[in-house]
C-alpha positions, 0 to 999 in steps of 0.5 A, spaced: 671 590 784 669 582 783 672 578 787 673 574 780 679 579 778 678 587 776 674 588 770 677 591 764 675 595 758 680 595 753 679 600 748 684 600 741 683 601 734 687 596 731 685 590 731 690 586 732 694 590 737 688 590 741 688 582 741 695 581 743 693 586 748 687 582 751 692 576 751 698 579 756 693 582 759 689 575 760 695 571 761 698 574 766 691 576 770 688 569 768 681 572 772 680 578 769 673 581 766 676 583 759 671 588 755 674 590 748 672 597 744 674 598 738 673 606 738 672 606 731 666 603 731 662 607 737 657 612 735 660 618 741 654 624 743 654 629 748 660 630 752 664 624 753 664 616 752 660 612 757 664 605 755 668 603 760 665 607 765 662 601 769 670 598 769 675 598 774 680 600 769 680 603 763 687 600 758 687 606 752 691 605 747 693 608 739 695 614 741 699 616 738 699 625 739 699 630 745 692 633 741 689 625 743 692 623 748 687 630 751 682 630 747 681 623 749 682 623 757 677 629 757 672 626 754 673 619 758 674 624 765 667 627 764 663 622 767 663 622 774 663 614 775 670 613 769 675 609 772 682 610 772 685 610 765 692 607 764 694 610 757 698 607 751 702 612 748 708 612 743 715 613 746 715 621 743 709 623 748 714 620 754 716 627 756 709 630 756 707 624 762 707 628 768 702 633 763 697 626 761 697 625 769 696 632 770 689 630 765 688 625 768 691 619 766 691 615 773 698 611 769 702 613 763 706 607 759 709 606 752 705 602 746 711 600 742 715 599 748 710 595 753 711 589 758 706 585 759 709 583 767 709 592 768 702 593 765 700 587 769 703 590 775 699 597 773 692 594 773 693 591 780 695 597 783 691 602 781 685 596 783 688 596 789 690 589 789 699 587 791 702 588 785 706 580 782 712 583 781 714 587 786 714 594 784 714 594 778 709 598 776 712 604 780 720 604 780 722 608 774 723 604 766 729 603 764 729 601 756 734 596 753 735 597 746 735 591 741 737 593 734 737 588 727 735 588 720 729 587 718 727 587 711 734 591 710 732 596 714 736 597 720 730 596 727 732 599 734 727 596 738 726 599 745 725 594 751 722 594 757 726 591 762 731 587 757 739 589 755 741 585 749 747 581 749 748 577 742 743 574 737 742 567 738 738 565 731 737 570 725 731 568 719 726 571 717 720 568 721 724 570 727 730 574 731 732 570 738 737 575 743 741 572 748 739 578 753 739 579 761 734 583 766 737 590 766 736 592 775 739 584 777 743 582 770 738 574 770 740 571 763 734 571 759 732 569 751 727 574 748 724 572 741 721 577 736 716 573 731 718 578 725 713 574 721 707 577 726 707 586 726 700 587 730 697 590 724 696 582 720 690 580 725 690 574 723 697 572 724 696 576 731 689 571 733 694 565 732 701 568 735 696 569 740 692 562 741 699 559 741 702 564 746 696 564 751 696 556 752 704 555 752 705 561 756 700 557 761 704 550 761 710 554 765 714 549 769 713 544 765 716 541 759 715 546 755 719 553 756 717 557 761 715 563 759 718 570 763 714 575 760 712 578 755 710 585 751 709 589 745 716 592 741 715 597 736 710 593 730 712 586 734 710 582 739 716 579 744 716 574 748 722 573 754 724 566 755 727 562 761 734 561 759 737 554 759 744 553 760 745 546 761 744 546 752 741 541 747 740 534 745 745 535 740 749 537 745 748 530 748 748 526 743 755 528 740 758 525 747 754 518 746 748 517 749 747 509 753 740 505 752 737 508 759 739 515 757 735 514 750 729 511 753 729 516 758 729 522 754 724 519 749 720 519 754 720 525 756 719 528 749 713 523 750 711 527 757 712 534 754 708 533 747 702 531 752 701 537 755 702 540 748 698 536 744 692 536 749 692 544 748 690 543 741 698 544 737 703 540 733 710 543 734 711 541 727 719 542 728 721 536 733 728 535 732 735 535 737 736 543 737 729 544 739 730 540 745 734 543 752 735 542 758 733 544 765 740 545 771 736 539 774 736 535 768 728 535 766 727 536 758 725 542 755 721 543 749 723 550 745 722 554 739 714 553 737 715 559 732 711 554 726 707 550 731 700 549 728 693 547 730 691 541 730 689 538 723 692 545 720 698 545 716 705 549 716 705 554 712 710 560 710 705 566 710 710 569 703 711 562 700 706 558 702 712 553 703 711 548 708 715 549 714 719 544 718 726 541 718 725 536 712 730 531 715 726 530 722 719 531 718 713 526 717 711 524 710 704 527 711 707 534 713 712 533 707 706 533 702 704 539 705 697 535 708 694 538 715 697 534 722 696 531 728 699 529 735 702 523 730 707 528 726 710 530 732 711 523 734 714 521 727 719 527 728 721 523 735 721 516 732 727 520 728 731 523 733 730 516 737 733 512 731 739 519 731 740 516 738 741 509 738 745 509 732 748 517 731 745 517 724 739 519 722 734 514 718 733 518 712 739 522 708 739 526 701 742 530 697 738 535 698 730 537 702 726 535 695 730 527 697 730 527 704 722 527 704 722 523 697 725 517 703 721 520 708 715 518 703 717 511 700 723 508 704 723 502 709 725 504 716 733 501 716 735 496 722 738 497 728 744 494 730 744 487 733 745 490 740 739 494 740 734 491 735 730 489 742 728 497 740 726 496 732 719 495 734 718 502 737 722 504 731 718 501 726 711 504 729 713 511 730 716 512 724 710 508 720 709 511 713 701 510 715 700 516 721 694 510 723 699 505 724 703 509 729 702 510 736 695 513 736 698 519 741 704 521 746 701 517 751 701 511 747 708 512 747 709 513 754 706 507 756 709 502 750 717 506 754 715 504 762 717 497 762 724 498 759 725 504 764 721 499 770 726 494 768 732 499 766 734 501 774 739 506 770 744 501 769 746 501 762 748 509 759 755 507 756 754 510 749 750 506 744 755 506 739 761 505 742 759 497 742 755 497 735 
């Protein structure tokens, strides 16, 4: 075996779930060689297929009955040098496992109810490498089953791991469950980006990219990032859950001066790390923003979150996504965004802070985004205008005008917070 990591050849037909294979595989085994076969496409003469034979492992999936699960670990065993093979079936093949190891499947997993963390612990047990998460990969699964609506139609997902508890958020784009960890009861949230069926490969290859590096920020500013998986027609992913609450939360008790500075500056940190990876998070706003037990801010809910210089699209409308009274105007207009858009959204909720209020209201979205385009910036009260300068750049109608980036920001915060010694947090708008 390299030293480097296992070598793997992933061998699926479909497309898409064969990226999000790779990507769980490649999150949670940074290390790892991956070699990726679409069986499609292979011309196969003799006895057996010789791809995947120079591997460490073989990871087979897209079987979906006992008449290929065979024909295809018959035809892989043939060669002598063949791997183990951790083979991918559909939950009706479960009671047939002990026969696919009998034929030769080293593991036997569930393709519509995957875990990245037990795939992950599988591949290193079977290389011989200590398994991350304890015994995982041998201790029998249990299933937890999450059911809702999509489409109409009633969904039962089965989850590896996971018990759900209560739906968080409901739309189209996404479902988010409070849930718990079966074997020691751990408080978690899993999302499914309904939007995202393996099946839509282009929409799987942008899930992916944005899952890989978020999920590689983990301790952060941004959410960690527990595991994640494969449930049905949809990708999943299990988020740390954060007790401490929201900034609307926050802010309905009052926020001081010291407090507003400081948590804009942790909006600044976190949108660094990031902008740095090549993202806008597009939907910056209180309710996307929590909070650690020890206080660090958290950036959550990156569901439309776009490349840079991309713009936010809805894949049935092809409206422009976001929350129109925390939107730039550029994202308004439906033009491509930068970092700068996200600072927009944080000039707005800097203004919420300080005054309770925001900047821009209306009737309607169409009117919060006219204001957003051709409205003045309002004043602050007297008492806080020392702050109008910070206001008034990060909500520029012109994106050049604004702080160029996060670090900017950061940089224009850290005399008032040098200054600060915490010693102003009475609420702001009990003195206005």
């Amino acid at each position: 075996m390299d030293a480097a990591g296992p070598r793997i050849t992933v061998i699926v037909g479909s497309m898409g779930y064969r990226r999000l294979l790779k990507t769980l595989i490649r999150t949670a085994i940074p290390l790892a060689g991956i070699e990726e076969v679409d069986p499609f496409s292979q011309t196969m003469h003799g006895s057996g297929i010789s791809f995947g034979t120079r591997s460490d492992i073989i990871v087979l999936g897209g079987i979906g009955t006992e008449i290929e699960a065979m024909s295809a670990l018959q035809r892989l065993r043939a060669h002598e040098s063949c791997p183990p093979i951790v083979l991918l079936v559909s939950h009706e093949l479960g009671p047939l496992a002990t026969s696919l190891r009998a034929a030769g499947a080293a593991a036997v997993l569930f393709k519509d109810a995957l875990s990245q963390n037990v795939l992950a612990d599988t591949i290193f047990r079977l290389t011989g490498r200590a398994p991350v998460h304890a015994t995982l990969a041998t201790v029998p699964r249990q299933y937890g089953q999450f059911a809702f609506d999509v489409d109409g139609e009633r969904v039962v997902l089965a989850v590896d791991g996971y018990r759900s508890l209560a739906t968080v958020s409901a739309n189209p784009m996404a479902r988010v469950m409070w849930a718990e960890t079966i074997d020691d009861h751990t408080r978690v949230v899993v999302k499914f980006p309904l939007s995202t069926p393996y099946h839509d490969a282009a929409g799987v290859q942008q899930f992916c990219d944005r899952y890989e590096y978020l999920a590689s920020l983990s301790g952060r500013g941004v959410v960690r990032y527990l595991d994640a998986g494969i449930a049905g027609a949809w990708p999943y992913v299990v988020l740390e859950y954060l007790a401490a609450g929201d900034l609307r939360r926050r802010m309905a008790f009052g926020l001081g001066i010291d407090a507003t500075v400081r948590i804009l500056y942790q909006i600044a940190t976190a949108l660094v790390d990031v902008h740095a990876g090549g993202f806008v998070h597009m939907d910056l706003k209180p309710e996307n923003i929590f909070f650690r037990g020890d206080g660090s801010l958290v950036l959550i809910d990156f569901n439309i979150s776009t490349r840079m210089n991309s713009v936010a699209r809805c894949q049935i409308s092809g409206d422009v996504m976001g929350s129109p009274f925390y939107m730039s105007p550029e994202q308004g207009r439906g033009l491509p965004c930068d970092g700068r858009s996200d600072l927009y959204s944080a000039g707005v909720i800097l203004y919420e802070m300080l005054t309770g209020e925001r900047p821009f209201s209306g009737e309607n979205s169409a009117h919060v985004i006219f204001k957003h385009l051709h409205e003045e910036v309002p004043l602050l009260p007297r008492r806080i205008r020392h702050l109008q300068p910070i206001v008034d750049q990060l909500l520029n109608k012109d994106r050049e005008e604004r702080f160029a980036n996060a670090t900017e920001l950061m940089a224009a915060l850290q005399p008032m917070l040098d200054q600060s010694g915490g010693t102003d947090d009475s609420p702001v708008r009990s003195s206005v």
